[in-house]
N, C-alpha and C positions, 0 to 999 in steps of 0.2 A: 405328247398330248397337245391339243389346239384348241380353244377355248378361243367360242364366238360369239361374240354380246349386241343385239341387237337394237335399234330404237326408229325413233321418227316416226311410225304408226299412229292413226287414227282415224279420226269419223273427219270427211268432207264432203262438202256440196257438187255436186255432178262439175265439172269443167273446170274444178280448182285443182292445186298440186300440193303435195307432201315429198318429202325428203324422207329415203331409209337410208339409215349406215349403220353396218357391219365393222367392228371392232375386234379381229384377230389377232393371236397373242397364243404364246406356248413355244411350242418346235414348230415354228412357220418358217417357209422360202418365198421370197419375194417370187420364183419362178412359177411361182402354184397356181393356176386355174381357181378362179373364185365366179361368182354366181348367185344370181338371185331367182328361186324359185316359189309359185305360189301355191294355194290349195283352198278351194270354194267349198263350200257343206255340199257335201253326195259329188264332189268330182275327184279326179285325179290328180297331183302333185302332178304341175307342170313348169315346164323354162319358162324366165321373164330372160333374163338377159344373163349373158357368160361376157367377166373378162378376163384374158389371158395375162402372165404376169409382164408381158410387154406391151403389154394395153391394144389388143386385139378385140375386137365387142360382135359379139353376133343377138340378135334379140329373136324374138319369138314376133313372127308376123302382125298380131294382135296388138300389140307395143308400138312398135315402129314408127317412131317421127313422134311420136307423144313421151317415152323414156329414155332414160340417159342413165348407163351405168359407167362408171368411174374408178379410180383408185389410189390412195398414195401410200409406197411405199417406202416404211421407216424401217428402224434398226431392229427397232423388237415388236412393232406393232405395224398390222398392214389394215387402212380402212379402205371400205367398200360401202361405193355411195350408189343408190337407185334415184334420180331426182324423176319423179312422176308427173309429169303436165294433161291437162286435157283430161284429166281425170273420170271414167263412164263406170255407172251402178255396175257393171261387169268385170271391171277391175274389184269388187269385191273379196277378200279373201285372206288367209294369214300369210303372210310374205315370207321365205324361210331366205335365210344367208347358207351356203354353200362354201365349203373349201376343199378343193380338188375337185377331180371328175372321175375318179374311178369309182368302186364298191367303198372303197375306204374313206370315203368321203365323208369329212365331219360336217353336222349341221346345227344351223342356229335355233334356238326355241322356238324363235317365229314371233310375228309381230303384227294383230290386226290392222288390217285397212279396210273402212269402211266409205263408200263411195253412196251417197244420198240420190235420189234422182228429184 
């Protein structure tokens, strides 16, 4: 079992930043695929950013040059940081943590972010 604890969510003003991390814990491997994916009212869960457990990052177009996902792994706990800059009312949405990439993939509760214009 993997158990993901999210936080750093909230209400900002258009062009500020917020900080997510993700708190993984359970049967984790440092070698695991972790991720941050988001979800707007009436859209579809999409990728913010993936990193790999040797710190490879790929982001979602939308993001690019404005977020930074991160990671450091410990012995029993691995966190996952989203540092969000430049912040637009479109970035609206509940931020979900991800670990792994296949079906099996556990997720975090989710964590609103609200972006002001």
């Amino acid at each position: 079992q993997v158990q993901l604890v999210e936080s750093g969510g909230g209400l900002v003003q258009a062009g500020g930043s917020l900080r997510l991390s993700c708190a993984a814990s359970g049967r984790i491997f440092s070698i695991i695929t972790m991720g941050w994916y988001r979800q707007a009212p009436g859209k579809q869960r999409e990728l913010v950013a993936t990193i790999t457990g040797g710190g490879t990052t790929n982001y979602a177009d939308s993001v690019k040059g404005r977020f930074t996902i991160s990671r450091d792994n410990a012995n029993a706990l691995i966190t996952v940081y989203l540092q969000m800059n430049s912040l637009k009312p479109e970035d609206t949405a509940v931020y979900y943590c991800r670990y792994g990439s296949t079906s099996l993939a556990t997720w975090g509760q989710g964590t609103q972010v609200t972006v002001s214009s």
